[in-house]
FIZASE-797445 format. One record per residue: x, y, z of N, C-alpha, C in turn. Coordinates in steps of 0.2 Angstrom, whole numbers, padded with zeros to 4 digits, always signed. Atoms other than C-alpha are relative to their C-alpha. Example, Ala and Ser with C-alpha at 12.3 -4.5 7.8 and 13.67 -1.06 7.14 Angstrom:
BEGIN
+0004-0006+0000+0062-0022+0039+0004+0006+0000;-0004-0006-0001+0068-0005+0036-0004+0005+0003;
END
This chain:
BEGIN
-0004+0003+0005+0052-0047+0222+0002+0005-0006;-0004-0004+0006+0063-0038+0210+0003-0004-0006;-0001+0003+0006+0063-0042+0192+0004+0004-0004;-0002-0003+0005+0075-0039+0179-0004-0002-0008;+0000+0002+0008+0067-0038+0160+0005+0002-0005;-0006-0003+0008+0077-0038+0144-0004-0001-0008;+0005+0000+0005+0068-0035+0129+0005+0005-0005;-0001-0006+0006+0077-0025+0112-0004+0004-0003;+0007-0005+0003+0060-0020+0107-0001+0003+0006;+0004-0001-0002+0049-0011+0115-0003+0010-0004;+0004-0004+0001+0036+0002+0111+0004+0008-0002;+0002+0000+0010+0038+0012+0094+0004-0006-0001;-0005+0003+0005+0053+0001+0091-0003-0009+0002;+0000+0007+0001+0049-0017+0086-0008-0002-0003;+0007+0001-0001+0032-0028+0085-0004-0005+0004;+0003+0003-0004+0025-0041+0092+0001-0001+0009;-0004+0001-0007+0037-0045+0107+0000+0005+0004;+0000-0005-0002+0036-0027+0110-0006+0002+0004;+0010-0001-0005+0015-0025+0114+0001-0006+0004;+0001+0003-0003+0018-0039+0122+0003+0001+0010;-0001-0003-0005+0029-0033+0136-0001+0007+0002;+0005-0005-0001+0022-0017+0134-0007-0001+0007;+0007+0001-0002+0005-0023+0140+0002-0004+0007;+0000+0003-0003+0012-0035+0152+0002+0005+0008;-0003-0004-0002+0021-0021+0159-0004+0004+0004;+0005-0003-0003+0005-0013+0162-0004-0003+0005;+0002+0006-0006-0002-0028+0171+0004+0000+0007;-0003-0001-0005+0011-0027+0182+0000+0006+0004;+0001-0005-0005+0009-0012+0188-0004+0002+0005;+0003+0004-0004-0005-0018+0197+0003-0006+0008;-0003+0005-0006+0007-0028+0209+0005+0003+0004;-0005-0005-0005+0014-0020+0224+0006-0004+0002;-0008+0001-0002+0027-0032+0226+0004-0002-0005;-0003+0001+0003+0033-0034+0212+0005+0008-0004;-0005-0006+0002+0049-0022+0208+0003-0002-0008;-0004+0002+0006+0055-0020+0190+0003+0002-0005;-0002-0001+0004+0068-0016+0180+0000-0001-0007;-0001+0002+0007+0067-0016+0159+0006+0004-0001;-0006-0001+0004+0081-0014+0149+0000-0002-0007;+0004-0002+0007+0075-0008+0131+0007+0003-0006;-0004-0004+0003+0083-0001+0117-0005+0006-0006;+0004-0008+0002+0077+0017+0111+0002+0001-0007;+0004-0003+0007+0071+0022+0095+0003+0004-0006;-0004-0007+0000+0082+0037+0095+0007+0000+0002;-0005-0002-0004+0098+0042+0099+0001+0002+0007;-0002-0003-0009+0096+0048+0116-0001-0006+0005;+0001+0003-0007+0096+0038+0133-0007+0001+0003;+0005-0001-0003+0080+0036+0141-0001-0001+0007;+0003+0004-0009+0073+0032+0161-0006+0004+0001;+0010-0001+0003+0053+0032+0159-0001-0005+0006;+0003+0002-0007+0045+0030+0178-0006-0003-0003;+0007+0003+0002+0032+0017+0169-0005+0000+0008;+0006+0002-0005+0022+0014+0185+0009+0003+0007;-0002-0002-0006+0028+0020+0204+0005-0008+0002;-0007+0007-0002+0039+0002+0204+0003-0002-0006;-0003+0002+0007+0043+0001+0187+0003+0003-0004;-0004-0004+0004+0056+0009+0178+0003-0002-0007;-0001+0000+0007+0060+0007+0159+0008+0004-0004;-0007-0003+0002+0078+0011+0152+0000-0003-0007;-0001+0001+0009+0080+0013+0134+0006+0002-0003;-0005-0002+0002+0097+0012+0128+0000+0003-0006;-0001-0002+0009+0103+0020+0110+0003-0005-0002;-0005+0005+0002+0110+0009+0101+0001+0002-0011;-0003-0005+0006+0112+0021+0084-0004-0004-0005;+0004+0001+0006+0097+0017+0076-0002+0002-0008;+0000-0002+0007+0099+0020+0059-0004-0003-0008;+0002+0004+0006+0093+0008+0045-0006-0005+0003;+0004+0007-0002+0077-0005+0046-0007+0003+0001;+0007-0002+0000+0063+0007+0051+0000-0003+0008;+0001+0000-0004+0056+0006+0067-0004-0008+0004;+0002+0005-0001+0048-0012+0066+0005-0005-0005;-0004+0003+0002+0063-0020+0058+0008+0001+0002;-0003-0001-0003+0079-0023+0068+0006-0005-0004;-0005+0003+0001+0096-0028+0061+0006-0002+0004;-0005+0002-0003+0109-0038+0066+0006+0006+0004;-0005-0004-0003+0121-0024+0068-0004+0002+0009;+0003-0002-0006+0106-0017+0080+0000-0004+0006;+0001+0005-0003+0104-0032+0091+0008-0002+0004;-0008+0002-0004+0125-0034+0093+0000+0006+0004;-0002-0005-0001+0125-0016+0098-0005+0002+0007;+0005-0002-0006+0109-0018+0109+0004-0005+0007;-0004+0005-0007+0120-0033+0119+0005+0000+0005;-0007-0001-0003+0135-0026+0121-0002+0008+0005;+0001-0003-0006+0127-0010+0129-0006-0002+0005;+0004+0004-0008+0114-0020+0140+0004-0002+0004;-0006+0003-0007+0129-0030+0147+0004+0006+0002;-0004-0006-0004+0137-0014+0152-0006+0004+0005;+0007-0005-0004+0121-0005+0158-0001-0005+0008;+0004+0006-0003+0116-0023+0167+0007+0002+0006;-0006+0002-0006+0133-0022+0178+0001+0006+0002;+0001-0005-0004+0130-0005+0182-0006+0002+0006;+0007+0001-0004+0111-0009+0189+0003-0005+0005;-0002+0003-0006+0120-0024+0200+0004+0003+0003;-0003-0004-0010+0130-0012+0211-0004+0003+0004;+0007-0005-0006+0112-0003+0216-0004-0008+0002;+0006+0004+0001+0102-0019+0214+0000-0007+0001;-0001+0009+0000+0100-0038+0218-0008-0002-0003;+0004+0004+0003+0089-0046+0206-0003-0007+0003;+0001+0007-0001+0079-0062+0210-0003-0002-0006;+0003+0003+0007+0073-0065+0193+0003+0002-0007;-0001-0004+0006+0079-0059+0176-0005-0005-0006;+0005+0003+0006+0064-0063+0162+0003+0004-0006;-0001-0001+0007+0071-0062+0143-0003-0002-0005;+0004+0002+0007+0062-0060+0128+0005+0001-0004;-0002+0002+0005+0069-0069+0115+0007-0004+0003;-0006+0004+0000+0083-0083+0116+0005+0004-0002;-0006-0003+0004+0094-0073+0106-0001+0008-0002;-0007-0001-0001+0102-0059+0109-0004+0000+0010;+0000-0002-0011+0093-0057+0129+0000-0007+0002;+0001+0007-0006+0092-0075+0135+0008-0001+0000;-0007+0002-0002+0110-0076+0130+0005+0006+0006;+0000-0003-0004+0113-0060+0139-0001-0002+0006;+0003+0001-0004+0103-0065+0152+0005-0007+0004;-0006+0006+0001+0116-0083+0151+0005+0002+0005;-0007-0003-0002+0132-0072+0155-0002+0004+0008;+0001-0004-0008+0123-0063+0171-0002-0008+0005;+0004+0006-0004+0118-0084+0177+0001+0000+0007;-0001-0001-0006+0128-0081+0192-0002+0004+0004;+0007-0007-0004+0118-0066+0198-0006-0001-0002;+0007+0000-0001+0102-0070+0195-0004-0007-0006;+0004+0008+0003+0092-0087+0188-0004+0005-0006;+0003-0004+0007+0083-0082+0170-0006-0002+0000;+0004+0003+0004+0068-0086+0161+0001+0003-0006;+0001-0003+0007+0065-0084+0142-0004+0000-0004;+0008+0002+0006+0050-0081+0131+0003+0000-0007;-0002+0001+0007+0053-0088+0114-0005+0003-0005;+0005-0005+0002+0045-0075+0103-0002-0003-0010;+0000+0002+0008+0049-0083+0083+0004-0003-0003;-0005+0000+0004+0064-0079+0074+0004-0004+0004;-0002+0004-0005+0073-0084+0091+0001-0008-0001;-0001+0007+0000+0069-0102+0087+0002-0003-0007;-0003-0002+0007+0081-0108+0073-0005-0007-0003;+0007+0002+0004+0069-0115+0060-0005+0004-0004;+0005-0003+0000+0057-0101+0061+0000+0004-0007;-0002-0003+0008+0066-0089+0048+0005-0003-0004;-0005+0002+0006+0071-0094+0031+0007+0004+0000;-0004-0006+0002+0082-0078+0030+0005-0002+0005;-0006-0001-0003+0093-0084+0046+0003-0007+0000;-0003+0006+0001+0096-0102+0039+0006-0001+0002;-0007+0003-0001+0114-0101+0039+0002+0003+0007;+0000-0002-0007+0114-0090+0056-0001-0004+0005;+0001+0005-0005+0106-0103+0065+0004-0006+0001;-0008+0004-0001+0121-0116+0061+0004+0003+0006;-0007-0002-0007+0132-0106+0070-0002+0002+0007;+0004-0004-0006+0119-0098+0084-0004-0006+0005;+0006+0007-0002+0109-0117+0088+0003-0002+0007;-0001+0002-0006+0122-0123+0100+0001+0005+0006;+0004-0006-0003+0120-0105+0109-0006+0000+0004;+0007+0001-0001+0102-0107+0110+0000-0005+0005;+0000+0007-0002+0102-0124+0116+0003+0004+0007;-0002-0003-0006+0114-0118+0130-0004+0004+0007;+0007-0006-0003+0102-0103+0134-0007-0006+0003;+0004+0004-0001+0091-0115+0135-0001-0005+0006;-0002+0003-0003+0095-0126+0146+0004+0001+0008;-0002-0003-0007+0103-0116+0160-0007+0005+0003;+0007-0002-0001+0086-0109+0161-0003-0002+0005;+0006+0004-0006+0074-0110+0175-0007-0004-0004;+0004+0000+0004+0061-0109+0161-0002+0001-0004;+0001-0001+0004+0056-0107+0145-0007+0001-0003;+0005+0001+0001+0042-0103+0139-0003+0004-0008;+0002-0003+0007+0034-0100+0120-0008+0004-0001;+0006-0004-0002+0020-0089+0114-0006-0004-0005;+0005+0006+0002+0010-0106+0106+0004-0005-0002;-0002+0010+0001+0010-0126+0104+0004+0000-0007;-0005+0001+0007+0017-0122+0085+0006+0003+0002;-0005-0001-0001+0031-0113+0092+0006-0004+0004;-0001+0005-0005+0033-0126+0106+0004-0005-0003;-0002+0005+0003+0035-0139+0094+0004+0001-0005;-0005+0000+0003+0046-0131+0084+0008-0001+0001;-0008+0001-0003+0060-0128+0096-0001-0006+0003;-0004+0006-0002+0060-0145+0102+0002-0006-0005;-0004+0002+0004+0065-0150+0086+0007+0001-0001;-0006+0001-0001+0080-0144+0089+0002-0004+0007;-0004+0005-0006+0081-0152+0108-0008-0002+0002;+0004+0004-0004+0068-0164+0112-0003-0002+0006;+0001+0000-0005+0072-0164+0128-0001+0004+0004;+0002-0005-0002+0068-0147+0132-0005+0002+0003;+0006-0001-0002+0055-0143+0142-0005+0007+0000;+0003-0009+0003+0043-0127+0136-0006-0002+0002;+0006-0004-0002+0029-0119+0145-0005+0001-0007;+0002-0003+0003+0015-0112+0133-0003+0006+0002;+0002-0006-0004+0011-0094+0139-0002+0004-0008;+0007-0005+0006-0004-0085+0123+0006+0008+0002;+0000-0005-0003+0000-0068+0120-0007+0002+0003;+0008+0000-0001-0017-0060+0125+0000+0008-0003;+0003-0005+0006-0027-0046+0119-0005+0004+0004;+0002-0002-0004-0033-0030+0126-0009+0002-0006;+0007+0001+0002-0053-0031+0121-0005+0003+0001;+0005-0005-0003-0059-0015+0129+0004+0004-0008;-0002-0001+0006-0048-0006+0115-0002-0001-0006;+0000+0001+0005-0050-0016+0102-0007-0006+0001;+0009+0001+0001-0068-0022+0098-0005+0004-0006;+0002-0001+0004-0081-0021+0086-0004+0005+0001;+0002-0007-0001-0088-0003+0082-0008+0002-0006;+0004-0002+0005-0103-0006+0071-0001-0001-0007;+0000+0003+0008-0109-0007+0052+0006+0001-0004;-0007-0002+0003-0097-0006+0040-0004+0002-0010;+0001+0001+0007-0099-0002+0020+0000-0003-0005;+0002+0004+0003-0102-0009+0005+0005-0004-0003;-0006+0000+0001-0084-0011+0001+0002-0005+0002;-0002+0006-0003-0075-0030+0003+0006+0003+0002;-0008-0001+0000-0059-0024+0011+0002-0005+0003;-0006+0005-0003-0046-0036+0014+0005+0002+0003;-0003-0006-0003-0036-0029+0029+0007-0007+0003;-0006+0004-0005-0016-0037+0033+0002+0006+0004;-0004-0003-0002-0007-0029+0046+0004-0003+0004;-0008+0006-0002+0011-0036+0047+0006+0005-0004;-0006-0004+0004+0028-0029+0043+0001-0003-0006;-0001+0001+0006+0031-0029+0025+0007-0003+0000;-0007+0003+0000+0044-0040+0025-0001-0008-0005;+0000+0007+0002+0049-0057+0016-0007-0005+0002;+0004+0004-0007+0041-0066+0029-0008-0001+0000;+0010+0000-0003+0021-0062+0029-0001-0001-0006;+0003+0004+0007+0020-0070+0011-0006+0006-0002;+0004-0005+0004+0011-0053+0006-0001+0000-0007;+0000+0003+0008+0014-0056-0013-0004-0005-0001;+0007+0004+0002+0002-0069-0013-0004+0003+0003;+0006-0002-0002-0012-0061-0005+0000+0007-0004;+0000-0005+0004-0008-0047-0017-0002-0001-0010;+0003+0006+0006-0011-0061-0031-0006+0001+0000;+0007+0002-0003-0026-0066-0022-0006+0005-0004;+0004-0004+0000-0032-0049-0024-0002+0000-0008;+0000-0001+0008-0029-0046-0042-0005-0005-0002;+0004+0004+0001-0039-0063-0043-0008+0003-0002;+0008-0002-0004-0055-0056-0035-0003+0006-0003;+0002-0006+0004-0055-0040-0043-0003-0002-0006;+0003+0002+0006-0058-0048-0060-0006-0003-0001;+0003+0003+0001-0070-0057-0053-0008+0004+0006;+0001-0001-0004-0078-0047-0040-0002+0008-0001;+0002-0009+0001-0085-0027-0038+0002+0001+0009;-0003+0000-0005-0078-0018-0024+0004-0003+0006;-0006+0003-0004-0062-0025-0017+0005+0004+0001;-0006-0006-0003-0051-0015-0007+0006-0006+0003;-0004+0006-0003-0034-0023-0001+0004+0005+0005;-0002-0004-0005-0029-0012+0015+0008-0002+0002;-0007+0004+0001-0010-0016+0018+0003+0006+0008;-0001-0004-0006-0007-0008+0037+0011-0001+0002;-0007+0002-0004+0014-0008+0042+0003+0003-0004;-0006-0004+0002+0032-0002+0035+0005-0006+0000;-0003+0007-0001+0045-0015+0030+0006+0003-0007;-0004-0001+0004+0060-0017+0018-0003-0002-0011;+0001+0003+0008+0050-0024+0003-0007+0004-0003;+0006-0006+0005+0036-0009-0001+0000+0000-0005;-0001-0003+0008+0043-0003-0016+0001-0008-0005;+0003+0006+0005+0042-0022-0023-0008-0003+0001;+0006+0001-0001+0027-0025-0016-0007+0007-0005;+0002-0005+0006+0020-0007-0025+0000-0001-0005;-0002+0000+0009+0028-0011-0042-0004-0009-0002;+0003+0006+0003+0020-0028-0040-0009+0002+0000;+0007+0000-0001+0002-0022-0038-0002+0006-0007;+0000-0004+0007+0006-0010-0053-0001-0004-0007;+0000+0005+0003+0011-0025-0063-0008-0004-0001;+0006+0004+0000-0005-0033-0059-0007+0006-0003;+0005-0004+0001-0015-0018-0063-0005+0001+0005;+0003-0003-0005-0022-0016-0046+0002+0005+0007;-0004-0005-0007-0012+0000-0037-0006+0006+0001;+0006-0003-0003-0029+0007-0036-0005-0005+0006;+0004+0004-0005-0037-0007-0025+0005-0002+0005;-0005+0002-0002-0021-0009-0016+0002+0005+0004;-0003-0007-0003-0019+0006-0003+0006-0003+0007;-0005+0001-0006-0003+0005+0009+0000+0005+0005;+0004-0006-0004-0007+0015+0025+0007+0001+0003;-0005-0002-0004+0010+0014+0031+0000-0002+0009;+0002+0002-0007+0012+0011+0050-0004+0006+0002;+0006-0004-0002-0003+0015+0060+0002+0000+0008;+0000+0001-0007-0002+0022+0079-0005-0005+0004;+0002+0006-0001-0008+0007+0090-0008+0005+0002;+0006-0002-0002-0024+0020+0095-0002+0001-0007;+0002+0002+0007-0026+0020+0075-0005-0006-0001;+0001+0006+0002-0028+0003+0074-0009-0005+0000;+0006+0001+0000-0046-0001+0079-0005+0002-0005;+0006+0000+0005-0055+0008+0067+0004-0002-0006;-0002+0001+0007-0044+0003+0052-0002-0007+0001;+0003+0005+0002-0049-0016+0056-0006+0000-0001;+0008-0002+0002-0067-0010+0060-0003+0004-0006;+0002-0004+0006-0067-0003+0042+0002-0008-0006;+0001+0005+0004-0063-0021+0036-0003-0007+0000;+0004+0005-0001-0073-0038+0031+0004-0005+0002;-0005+0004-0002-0058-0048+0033+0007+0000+0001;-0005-0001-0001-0043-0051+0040+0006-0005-0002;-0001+0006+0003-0030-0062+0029+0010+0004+0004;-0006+0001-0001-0011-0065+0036+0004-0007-0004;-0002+0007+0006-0002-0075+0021+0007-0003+0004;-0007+0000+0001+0014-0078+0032+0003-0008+0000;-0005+0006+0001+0027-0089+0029+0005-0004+0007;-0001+0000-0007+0031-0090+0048-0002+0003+0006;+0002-0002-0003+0024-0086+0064-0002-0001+0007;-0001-0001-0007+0024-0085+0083-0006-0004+0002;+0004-0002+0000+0008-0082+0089-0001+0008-0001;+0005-0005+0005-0001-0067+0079-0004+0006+0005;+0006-0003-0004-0004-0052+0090-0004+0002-0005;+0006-0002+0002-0013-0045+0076-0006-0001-0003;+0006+0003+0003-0023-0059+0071-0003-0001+0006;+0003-0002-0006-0028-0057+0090-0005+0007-0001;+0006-0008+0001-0034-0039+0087-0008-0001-0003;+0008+0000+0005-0044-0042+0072-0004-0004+0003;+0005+0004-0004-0051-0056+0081-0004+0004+0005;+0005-0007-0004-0058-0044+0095-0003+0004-0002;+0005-0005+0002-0063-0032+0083-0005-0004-0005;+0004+0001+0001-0073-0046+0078+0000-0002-0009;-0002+0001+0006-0065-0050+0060+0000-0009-0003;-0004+0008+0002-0064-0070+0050+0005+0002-0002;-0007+0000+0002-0048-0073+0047+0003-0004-0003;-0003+0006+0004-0038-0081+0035+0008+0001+0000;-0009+0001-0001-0019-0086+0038+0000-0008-0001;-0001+0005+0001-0010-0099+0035+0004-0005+0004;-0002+0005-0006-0004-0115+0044+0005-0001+0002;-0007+0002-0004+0010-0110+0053-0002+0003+0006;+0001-0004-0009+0015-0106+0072-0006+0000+0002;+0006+0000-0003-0001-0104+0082-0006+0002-0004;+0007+0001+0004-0013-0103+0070-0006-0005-0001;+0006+0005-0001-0023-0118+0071-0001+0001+0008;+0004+0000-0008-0024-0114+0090-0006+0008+0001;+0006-0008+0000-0035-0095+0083-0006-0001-0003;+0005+0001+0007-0043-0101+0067-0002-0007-0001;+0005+0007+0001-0055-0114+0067-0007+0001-0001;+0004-0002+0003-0072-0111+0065-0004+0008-0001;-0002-0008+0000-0068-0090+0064+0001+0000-0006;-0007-0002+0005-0059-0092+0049+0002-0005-0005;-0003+0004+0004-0050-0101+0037+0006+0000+0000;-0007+0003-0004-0033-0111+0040+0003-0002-0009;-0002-0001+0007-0025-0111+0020+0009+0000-0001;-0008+0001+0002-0007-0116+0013+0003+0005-0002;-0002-0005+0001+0006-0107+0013+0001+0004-0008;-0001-0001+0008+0011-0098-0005-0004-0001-0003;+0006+0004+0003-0005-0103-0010-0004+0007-0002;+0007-0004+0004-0017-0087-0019-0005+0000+0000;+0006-0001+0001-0026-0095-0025-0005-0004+0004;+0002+0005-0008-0032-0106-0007-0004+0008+0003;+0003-0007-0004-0033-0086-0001-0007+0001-0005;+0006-0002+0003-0044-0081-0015-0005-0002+0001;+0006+0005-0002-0057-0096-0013-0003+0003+0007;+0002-0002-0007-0057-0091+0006-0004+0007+0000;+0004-0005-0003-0061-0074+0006-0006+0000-0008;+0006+0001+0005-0074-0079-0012-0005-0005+0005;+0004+0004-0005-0084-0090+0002-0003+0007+0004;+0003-0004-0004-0085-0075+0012-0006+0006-0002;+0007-0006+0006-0092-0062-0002-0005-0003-0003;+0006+0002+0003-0104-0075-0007-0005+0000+0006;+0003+0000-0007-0110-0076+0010+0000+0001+0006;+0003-0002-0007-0115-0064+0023+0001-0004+0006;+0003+0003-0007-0122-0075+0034+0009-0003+0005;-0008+0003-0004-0105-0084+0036+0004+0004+0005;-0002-0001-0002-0095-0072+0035-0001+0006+0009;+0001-0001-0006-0104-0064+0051+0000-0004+0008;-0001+0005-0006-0106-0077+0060+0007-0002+0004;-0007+0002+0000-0087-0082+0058+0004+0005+0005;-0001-0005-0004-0085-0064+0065-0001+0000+0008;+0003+0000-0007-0096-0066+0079+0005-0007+0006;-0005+0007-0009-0085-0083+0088+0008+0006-0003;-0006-0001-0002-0069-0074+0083+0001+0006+0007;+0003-0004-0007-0076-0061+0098+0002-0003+0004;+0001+0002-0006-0081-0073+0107+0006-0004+0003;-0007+0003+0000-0062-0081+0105+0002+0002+0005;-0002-0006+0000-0056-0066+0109+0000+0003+0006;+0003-0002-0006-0065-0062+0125+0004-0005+0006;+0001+0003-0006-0059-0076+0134+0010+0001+0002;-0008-0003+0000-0038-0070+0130-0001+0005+0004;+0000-0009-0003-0031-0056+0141+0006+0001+0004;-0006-0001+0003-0016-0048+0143+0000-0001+0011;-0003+0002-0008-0020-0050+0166+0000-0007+0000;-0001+0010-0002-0022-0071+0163+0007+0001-0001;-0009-0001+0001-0003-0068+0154+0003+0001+0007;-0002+0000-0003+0002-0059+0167-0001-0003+0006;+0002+0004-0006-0005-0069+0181+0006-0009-0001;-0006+0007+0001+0005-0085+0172+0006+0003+0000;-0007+0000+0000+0022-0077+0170+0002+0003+0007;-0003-0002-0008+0022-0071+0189-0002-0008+0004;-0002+0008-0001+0019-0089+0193+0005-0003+0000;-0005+0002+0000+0031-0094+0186+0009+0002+0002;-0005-0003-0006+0042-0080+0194+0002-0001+0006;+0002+0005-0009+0036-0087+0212+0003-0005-0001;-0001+0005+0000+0040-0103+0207+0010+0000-0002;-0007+0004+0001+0060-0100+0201+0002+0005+0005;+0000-0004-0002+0062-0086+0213+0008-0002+0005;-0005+0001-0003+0080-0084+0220-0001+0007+0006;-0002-0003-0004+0084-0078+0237-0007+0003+0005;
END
């Protein structure tokens, strides 16, 4: 079976959507029959073709990456990634016949994916933004983009979202829609717990510094706890467009010494920066499913995020489930866990065992499923 995937992220460039095809992609290559083409967009200026696996090949367009950083992708980028996939895409069907094309995100691949429907049946993972509702910031975007979507949607074999709150989201806009639930999952051999930690409360996000992950309040939070509290660290892991307001605000509060920004961390970084914290707090204001609040989980972290997107399908007795824009909801939270140990252990120890039972081959076992099942030709 020959697969086409479409993805604009992928590995440096993007974030969640990206490990997620990433990893799946490594699954796959574990399958001799399965043949696959990705169609990515690169980081850099140059063209890429990267033999991931002896049946899978990776093509990474340019698409004149300039402005956003490497985990924030603009509109220009996205028109730029469409227009040269649909060129690339009808250069691949004069060598290739497709029996599948899988698209992450509704918009801009599934609509892609839309315009090739006579060549080859689609499916779409619905990753976030994709579902209009999800970001504030594309309110008015999504007027014009919904009946689109919907379209996408519906000419589909499949859809399928990465949790039950994302689920429910987009069938707000079409009811009648029918969406799968396919977890990301979470590699466990990687990421895992490594031992004692110091005396030091660090409070560890790892999210893009964007609007979106309600960081200003967890940077409130802090300032809270510091007044009240000895040794609080507030670890600030990613890259994003609002740093330097997020700097000046922990200046303002008088805490740009308990307030370290690590900038983006290579993904084999990433274990021991969580395993150097007692808690893992995600303020956002919208949200998929959370590969990071996956991670922390594996490496055995409670967790504090608030009630959006799949979050009440992570956090439940791991953790603490807290309103959005709320401080002082976070401060309380992570003040329960510096009053006590015990908890805070114990909370650690099920998000492990959470965490043991996701995995990035059940994923992939589900989405070849459901590639058997729309399979053309």
């Amino acid at each position: 079976m020959r697969i086409l995937i479409l993805n604009y992220e992928f590995p440096p460039l993007g974030g969640g959507a990206a490990n997620a095809t990433y990893n799946l992609l490594k699954e796959f290559a574990k399958y001799d029959d399965l043949q696959i083409d990705a169609v990515v967009s690169s980081e850099d200026s140059n063209f890429k073709r990267i033999e991931f696996a002896p049946h899978i090949t990776v093509y990474k367009l340019p698409i004149g990456k300039k402005t956003g950083g490497l985990h924030y992708q603009t509109n220009k980028d996205l028109i730029v990634y469409t227009h040269k996939a649909e060129g690339f895409i009808k250069g691949l069907l004069k060598e290739n016949k497709y029996h599948l094309c899988h698209a992450f995100f509704a918009v801009p691949c599934g609509y892609i994916a839309y315009r090739f429907r006579k060549n080859f049946p689609y499916i779409v993972s619905l990753r976030g933004s994709d579902v209009p509702g999800y970001n504030l910031r594309f309110s008015l975007l999504y007027k014009f983009i919904t009946p689109i979507i919907k379209k996408v949607w519906h000419n589909a074999y499949a859809v399928a979202a990465n949790s039950e709150g994302l689920k429910k989201l987009a069938q707000q806009t079409d009811n009648q829609q029918a969406i799968e639930v396919i977890y990301n999952g979470i590699d466990t051999d990687l990421f895992k717990p490594t031992g004692s930690k110091d005396n030091i409360f660090r409070i560890l996000c790892v999210a893009r510094l964007i609007e979106r992950k309600g960081i200003k309040y967890l940077i409130e939070a802090t300032a809270k706890l510091v007044k009240d509290y000895n040794n609080i660290k507030l670890v600030l892991a990613g890259e994003g467009n609002i740093k330097d307001e997020l700097q000046e605000q922990a200046q303002i509060l008088g805490i740009e010494k308990q307030v370290e920004f690590k900038g983006l961390i290579e993904k084999s970084g990433l274990p021991e920066i969580y395993n150097q914290a007692k808690v893992f707090v995600l303020p956002s204001l919208n949200e998929g499913m959370s590969n990071t609040i996956l991670e922390a989980m594996a490496c055995g972290l409670p967790i504090i995020a608030t009630n959006t997107g799949g979050t009440q399908e992570l956090v439940c007795d791991n953790g603490f489930v807290v309103p959005m824009k709320d401080s002082n909801a976070i401060y309380s939270a992570c003040a329960k866990l510096i009053d006590n140990e015990g908890l805070q252990e114990n909370m650690g120890n099920i998000s492990r065992q959470m965490a043991q039972v996701l995995s990035w081959r059940k994923v992939a076992g589900e989405y070849i499923s459901i590639y058997k099942r729309n399979r053309k030709g």
